[in-house]
C-alpha positions in Angstrom: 181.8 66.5 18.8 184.0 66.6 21.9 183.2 69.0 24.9 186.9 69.9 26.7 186.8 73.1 29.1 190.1 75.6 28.1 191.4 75.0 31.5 192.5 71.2 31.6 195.5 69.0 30.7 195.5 66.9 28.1 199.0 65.9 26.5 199.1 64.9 22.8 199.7 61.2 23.8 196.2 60.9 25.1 193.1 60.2 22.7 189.7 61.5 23.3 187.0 59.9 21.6 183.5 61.6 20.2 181.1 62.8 22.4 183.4 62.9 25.4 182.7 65.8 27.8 185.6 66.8 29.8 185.0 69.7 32.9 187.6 72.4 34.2 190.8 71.9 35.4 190.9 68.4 34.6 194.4 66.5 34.2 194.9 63.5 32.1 198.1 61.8 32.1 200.1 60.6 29.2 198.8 57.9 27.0 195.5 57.9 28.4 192.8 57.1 26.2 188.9 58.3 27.1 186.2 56.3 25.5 183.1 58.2 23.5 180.3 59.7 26.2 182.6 59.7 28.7 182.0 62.2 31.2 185.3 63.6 33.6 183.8 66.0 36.3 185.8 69.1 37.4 189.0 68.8 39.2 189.7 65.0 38.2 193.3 63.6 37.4 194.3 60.3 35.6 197.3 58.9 36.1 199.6 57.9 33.0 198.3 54.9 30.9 194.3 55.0 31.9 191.8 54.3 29.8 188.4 54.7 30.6 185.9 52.7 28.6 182.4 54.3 26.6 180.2 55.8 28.7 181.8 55.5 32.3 180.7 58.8 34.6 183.7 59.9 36.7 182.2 62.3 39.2 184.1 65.6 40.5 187.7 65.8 42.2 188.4 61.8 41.1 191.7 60.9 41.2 192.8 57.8 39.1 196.5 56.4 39.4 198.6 54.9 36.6 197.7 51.6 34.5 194.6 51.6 35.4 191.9 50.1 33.0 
């Protein structure tokens, strides 16, 4: 089961794995892949080509640039 909030960004590029959680208003980038239990706080934006590995905790109003791993 995956938890995304109505309000945020996700392009069809982008994977979200299984018991991801992702807040309002977040933005992800194209080709971004989010790892299983990850958690993106409210307000957050990844860049293009970010992936964020199993069970990393991104707190609120994080910004991420591109190519980041």
């Amino acid at each position: 089961m995956i938890s995304i909030h109505y309000s945020s960004k996700i392009p069809e590029t982008s994977k979200i794995w299984d018991f991801a959680i992702v807040e309002a208003d977040v933005h992800i980038g194209e080709n971004c892949t989010v790892g299983s239990g990850v958690f993106l706080g409210m307000h957050t934006h990844l860049g293009e080509s970010v992936r964020i590995q199993h069970g990393a905790f991104i707190t609120r109003r994080t910004r991420i640039g591109d190519r980041v791993f």
